[in-house]
C-alpha positions in Angstrom: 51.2 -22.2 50.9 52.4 -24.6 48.2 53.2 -28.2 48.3 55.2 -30.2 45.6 54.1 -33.4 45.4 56.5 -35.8 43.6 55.3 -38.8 42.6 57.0 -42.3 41.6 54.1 -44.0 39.8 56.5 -47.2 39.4 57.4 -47.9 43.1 54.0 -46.4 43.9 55.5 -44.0 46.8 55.0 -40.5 47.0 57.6 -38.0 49.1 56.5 -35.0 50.3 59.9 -33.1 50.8 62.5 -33.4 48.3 65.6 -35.0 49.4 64.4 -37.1 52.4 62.0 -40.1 52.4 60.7 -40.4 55.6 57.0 -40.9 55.2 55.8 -43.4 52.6 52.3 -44.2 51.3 50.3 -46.0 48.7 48.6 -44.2 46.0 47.6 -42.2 48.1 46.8 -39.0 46.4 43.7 -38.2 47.5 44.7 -37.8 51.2 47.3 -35.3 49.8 44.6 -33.6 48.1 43.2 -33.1 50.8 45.6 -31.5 52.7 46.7 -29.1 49.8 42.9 -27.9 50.2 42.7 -27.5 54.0 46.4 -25.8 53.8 45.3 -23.2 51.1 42.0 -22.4 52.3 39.9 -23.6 49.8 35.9 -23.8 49.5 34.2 -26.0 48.1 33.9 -25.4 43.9 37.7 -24.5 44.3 40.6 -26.1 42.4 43.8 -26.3 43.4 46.6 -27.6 41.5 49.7 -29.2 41.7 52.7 -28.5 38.9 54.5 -31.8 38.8 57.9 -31.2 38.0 57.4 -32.7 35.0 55.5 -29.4 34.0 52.6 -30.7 32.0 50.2 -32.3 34.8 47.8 -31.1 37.6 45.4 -32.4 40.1 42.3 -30.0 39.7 39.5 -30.5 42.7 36.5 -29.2 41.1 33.8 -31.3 41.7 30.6 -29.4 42.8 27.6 -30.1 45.1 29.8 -33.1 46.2 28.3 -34.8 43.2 31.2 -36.0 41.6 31.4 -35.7 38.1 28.9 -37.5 36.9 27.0 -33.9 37.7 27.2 -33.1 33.9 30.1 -31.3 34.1 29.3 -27.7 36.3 27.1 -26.1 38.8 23.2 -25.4 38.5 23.3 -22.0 39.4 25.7 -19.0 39.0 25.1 -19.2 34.9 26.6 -22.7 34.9 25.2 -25.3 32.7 22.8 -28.1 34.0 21.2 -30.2 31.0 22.9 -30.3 27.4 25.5 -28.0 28.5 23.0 -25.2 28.8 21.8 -23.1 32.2 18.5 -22.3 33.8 19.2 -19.0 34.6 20.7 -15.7 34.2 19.2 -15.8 30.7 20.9 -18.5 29.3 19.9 -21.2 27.4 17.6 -24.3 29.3 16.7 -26.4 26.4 17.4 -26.8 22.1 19.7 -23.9 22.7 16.7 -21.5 23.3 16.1 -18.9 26.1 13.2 -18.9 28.7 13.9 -15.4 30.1 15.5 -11.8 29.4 13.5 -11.1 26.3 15.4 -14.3 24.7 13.7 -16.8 22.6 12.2 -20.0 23.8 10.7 -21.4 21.0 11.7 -21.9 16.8 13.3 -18.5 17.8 10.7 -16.2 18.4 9.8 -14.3 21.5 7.1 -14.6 23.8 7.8 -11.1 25.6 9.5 -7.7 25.5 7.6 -6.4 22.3 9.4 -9.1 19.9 8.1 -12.2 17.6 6.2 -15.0 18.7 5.0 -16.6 15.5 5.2 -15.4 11.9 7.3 -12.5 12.1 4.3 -11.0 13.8 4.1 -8.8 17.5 2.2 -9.4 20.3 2.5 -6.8 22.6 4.4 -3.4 22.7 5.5 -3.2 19.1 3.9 -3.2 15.2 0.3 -4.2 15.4 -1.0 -8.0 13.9 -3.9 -5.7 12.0 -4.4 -2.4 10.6 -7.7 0.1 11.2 -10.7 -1.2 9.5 -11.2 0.6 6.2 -15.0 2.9 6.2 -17.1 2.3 3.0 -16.4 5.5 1.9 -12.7 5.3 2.6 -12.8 1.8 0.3 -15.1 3.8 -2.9 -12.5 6.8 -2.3 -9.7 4.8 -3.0 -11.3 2.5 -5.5 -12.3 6.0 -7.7 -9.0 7.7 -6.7 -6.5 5.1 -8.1 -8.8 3.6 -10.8 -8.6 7.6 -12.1 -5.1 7.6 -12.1 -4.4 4.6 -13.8 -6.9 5.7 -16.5 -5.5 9.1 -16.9 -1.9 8.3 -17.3 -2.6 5.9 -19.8 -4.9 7.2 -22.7 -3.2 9.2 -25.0 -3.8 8.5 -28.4 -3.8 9.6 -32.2 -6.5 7.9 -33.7 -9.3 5.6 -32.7 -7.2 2.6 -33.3 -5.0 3.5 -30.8 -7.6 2.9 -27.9 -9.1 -0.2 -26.0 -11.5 -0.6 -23.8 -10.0 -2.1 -20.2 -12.2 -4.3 -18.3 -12.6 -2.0 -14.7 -15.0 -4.4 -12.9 -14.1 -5.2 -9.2 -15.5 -7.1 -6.2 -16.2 -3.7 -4.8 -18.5 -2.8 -7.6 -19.3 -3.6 -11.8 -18.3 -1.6 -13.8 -18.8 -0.7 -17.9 -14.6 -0.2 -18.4 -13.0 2.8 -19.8 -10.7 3.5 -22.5 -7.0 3.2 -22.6 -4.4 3.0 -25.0 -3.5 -0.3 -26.0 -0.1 0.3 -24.9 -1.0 0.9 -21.3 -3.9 -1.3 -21.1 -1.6 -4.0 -19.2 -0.6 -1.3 -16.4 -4.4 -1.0 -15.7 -5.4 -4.4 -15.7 -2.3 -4.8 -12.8 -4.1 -1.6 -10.9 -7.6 -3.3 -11.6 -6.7 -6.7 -10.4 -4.4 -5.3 -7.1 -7.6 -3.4 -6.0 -9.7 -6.1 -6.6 -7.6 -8.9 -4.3 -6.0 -6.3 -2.1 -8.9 -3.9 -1.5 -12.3 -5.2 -2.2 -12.0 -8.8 -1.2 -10.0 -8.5 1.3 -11.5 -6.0 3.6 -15.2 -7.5 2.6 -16.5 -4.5 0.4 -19.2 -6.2 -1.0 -20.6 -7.6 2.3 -20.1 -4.7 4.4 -21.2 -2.0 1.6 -23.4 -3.6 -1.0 -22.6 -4.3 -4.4 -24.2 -3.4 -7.9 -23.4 -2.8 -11.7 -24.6 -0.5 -14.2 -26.3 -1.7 -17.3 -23.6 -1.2 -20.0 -23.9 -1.0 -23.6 -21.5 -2.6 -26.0 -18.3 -0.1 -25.4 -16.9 1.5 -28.8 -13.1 3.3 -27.9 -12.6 6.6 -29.7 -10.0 8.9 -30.2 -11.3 12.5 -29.1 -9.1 16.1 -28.4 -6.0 13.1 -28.5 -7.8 11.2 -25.1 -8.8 7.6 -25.8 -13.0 8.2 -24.7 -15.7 5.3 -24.4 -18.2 5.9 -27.1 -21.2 3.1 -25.7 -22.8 1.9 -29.2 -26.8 2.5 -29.3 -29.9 1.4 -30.7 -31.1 3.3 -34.0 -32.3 6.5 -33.7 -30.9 6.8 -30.2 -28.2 9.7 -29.3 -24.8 8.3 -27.9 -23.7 10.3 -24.8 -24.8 13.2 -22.9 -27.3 15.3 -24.2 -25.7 18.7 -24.6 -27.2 22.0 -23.8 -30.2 23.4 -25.3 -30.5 20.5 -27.4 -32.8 17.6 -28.8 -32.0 14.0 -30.1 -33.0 13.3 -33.6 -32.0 10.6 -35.8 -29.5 9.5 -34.0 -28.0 12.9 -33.6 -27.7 15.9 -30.8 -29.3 19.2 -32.9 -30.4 22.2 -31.4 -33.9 22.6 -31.1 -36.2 25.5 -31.9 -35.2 28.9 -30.7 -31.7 27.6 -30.0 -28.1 28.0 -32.3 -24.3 26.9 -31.8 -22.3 29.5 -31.2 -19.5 28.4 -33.8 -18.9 25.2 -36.0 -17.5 22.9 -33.3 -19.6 23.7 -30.2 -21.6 20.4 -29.0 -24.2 23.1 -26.6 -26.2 25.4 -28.3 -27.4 28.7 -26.8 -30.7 30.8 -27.4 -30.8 32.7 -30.4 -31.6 36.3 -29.2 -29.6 39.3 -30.9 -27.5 39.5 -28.5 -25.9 36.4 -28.4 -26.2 36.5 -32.0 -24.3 39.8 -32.8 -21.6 38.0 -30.2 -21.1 35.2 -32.1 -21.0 36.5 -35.6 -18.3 38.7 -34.4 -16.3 35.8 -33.3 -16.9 34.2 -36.4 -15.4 36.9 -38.6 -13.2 38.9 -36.5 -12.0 36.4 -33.7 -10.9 34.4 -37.1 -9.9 37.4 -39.1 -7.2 38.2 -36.1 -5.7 34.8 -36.8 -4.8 35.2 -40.6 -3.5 38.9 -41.2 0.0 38.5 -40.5 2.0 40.1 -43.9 5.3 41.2 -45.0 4.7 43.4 -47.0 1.7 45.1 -48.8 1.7 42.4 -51.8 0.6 40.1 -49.3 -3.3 41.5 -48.2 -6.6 41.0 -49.8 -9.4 42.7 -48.6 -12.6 39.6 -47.8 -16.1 40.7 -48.1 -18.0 40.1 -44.6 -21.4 40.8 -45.2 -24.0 38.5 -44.0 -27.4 38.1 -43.7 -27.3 39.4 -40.0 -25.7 42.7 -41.8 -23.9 43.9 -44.3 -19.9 45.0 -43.8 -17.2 46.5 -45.7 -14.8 43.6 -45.5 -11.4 42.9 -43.2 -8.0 42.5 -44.9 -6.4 39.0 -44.9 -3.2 37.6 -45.9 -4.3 36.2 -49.4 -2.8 33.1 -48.5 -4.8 32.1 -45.8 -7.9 33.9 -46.4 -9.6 30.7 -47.7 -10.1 29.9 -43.6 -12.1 33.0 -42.9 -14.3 33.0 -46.0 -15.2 29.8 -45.1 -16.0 31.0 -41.3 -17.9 33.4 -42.7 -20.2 31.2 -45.0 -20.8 29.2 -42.4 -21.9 32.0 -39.8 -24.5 33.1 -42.4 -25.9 30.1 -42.9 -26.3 28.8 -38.7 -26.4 32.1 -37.3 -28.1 34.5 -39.4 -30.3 32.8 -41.7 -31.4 30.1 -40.0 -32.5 32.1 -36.6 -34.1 35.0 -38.7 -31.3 37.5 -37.9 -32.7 40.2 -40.0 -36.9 40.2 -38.9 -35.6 39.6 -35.0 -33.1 42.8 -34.9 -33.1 44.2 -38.2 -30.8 44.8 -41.1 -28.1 47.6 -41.9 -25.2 48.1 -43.8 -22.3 51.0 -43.7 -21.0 53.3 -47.0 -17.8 52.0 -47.6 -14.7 53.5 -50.0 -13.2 51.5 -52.5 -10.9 49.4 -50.2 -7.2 49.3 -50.2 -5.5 46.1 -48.0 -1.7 47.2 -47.1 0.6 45.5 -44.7 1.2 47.5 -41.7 4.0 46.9 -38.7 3.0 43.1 -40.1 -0.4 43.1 -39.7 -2.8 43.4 -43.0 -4.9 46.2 -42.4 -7.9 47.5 -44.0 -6.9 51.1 -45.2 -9.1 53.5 -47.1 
């Protein structure tokens, strides 16, 4: 049920039907009020309105717990605000615009409960851990040899001795007598060095949890080997650099075979025991292992027939391309010298040589051949 009020501010008289003024009263708009909320049923919290005719003003009643406003402006319950303009409840905001419930945040904006933040970016319960699983000893050397290896390998290729450096590998996990690198990669290493140095060692205690030594290192000498930057430790005179080989002994300064013993071919750091056996096997590599590699021809012009005949036995030659001969002769020379002579080839196994015919080299489906 509706009411219209219309009010003449100026006289100060109000009539409550239009068209008749038979009850006047002064200012007295709040006793109409109150009959427009006891006609239209209204609780308390409730507004109710009236449109002047004027169509731009309206008496609201909205004043809660009978407070008045000088409440703050709404209720404290029902998600209504009670201090700032913020609510206690229904996971609103209670204080600085934070949250004290629902999973919200109550504090610089991080989250006591519910698996979020608290402090840090860091979780306290029900999501990422605050620390990871404590590293074994062996886990830590694993991964200290593992990546050290890696860094090392993909970063010492070389051409010539002064290609290569020696990179400082020391950590606080253990010393260390560096290895070689190129100098063009030494700067990646040092980065992998000093990472597993802060990152690894100190800060998962290596040292005090697994001990901690270093070698005794000579002064490091970088060398180019097989295209691999190697450290080449300097020594003392007389010494021998490196690990002994096989069936060797050090003498001035150098890795020789001792007695009894011979290397297989020119380049071979291990030498094996000189019994006819592994004799007879190594002179045949020496000639024809080396012979296969330089008979290739065109055409008969191109093949010489090479003597072979040694002190371990005499031969009747192999056919070479002439061009390329000079390599097997000199295999050949040298077998006689380290294989035959020197080991007494001839009193250990005794001596024979073939009848040969006056040889005659040709060039065969491209391959020199002997032919008689």
């Amino acid at each position: 049920m509706v009411f219209q009020l219309n009010v003449d501010v100026a006289g100060g008289e109000t009539t409550l039907w239009p068209g008749r003024r038979s009850v006047i009263m002064k200012k007295t708009v709040w006793l109409a009020g109150l009959l427009l909320v006891a006609a239209c049923g209204s609780d308390k919290g409730e507004s109710a309105g009236a449109d002047t005719s004027g169509g731009g003003s309206q008496f609201d009643v909205a004043e809660a717990d009978g407070a008045g406003p000088g409440d703050t402006g709404g209720d404290d319950a029902g998600g209504q605000t009670d201090a700032g303009g913020q609510t206690d409840a229904g996971g609103q905001t209670d204080a600085g615009g934070q949250a004290d419930a629902g999973g919200q945040t109550d504090a610089g904006g991080q989250t006591d409960a519910g698996g979020q933040t608290d402090a840090g970016g860091q979780t306290d319960a029900g999501g990422a851990a605050d620390a990871g699983a404590e590293l074994t000893c062996a886990e830590m050397k694993t991964k200290l040899q593992s990546d050290l290896s890696k860094a090392i390998d993909s970063n010492n290729d070389c051409a010539a001795d002064t290609d290569c450096v020696i990179a400082q590998t020391s950590t606080a996990c253990a010393g260390q007598c560096g290895q070689a690198v190129n100098k063009t990669g030494k700067a990646a290493v040092d980065a992998v060095v000093a990472d597993l140095d802060v990152n690894l060692c100190k800060a998962n205690g290596y040292a005090g949890k697994c001990g901690y030594s270093t070698p005794s290192c000579a002064q490091p000498k970088p060398a180019c080997e097989n295209k691999k930057c190697v450290y080449m430790p300097t020594t003392k005179p007389g010494e021998c650099a490196g690990a002994q080989p096989a069936g060797t002994v050090c003498t001035g300064g150098k890795w020789v075979c001792k007695k009894g013993y011979f290397k297989a071919t020119a380049h071979a750091k291990a030498c094996i025991e000189a019994t006819c056996k592994n004799m007879q096997s190594a002179l045949g590599e020496a000639i024809g292992g080396v012979a296969a590699t330089v008979q290739k021809c065109k055409e008969d012009a191109d093949c010489i027939v090479v003597p072979t005949s040694t002190a371990c036995q005499g031969t009747c030659g192999v056919a070479a391309n002439k061009a390329e001969a000079s390599v097997l002769k000199d295999s050949i020379v040298w077998a006689d010298a380290n294989i035959c002579k020197a080991n007494g080839y001839a009193n250990k196994c005794g001596y024979s040589t073939p009848k040969c015919m006056a040889p005659k080299p040709g060039c065969k489906s491209g391959t020199c051949v002997y032919s008689k």
